[in-house]
C-alpha angles and dihedrals in degrees: 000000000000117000093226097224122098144210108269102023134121113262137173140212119234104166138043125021090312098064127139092016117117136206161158112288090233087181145355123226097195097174086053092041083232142131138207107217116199109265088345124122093003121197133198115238118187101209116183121222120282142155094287096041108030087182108066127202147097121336129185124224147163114272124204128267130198118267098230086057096061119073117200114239127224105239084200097056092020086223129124108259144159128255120251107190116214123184106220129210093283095045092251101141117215146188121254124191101232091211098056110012086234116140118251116218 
């Protein structure tokens, strides 16, 4: 079963802390059903010095969010919807915002 949600593509939160924020989809974790949304849900990492990164501390990142918990957002109504699939003539399937009609690319 596809998530339905790219990489690339506008999500928001819509539960949790982090709710009512959006964002850029930065990467998807299929086999943990999550995604890391760009400066959303940041975490602190304290990393110690090694050949790469000769400073060591404490360095912030996106964490990752599950994926029921983003909805992706219609860049033609600029509203959180969910994803209707339709096979066109050719057999290409794409994505369809439910609230407009409008293709999602």
């Amino acid at each position: 079963m596809g998530l339905g949600i790219k990489k690339n593509d506008t999500v928001q939160v819509i539960t949790g802390d982090e709710k009512g924020k959006t964002g850029r989809v930065i990467a998807i974790q299929k086999e943990k059903n999550r995604v890391l949304v760009e400066r959303l849900n940041m975490i602190k990492k304290h990393m110690k010095p090694n050949k790469n990164q000769t400073q060591g501390g404490i360095i912030e990142k996106e964490g990752p969010i599950q994926r029921s918990n983003v909805m992706l957002v219609c860049s033609k109504c600029n509203k959180s919807t969910r994803i209707n699939h339709n096979i066109l003539e050719n057999g290409k399937k794409i994505r369809v915002c439910k609230k407009c009609g409008e293709v999602i690319e």
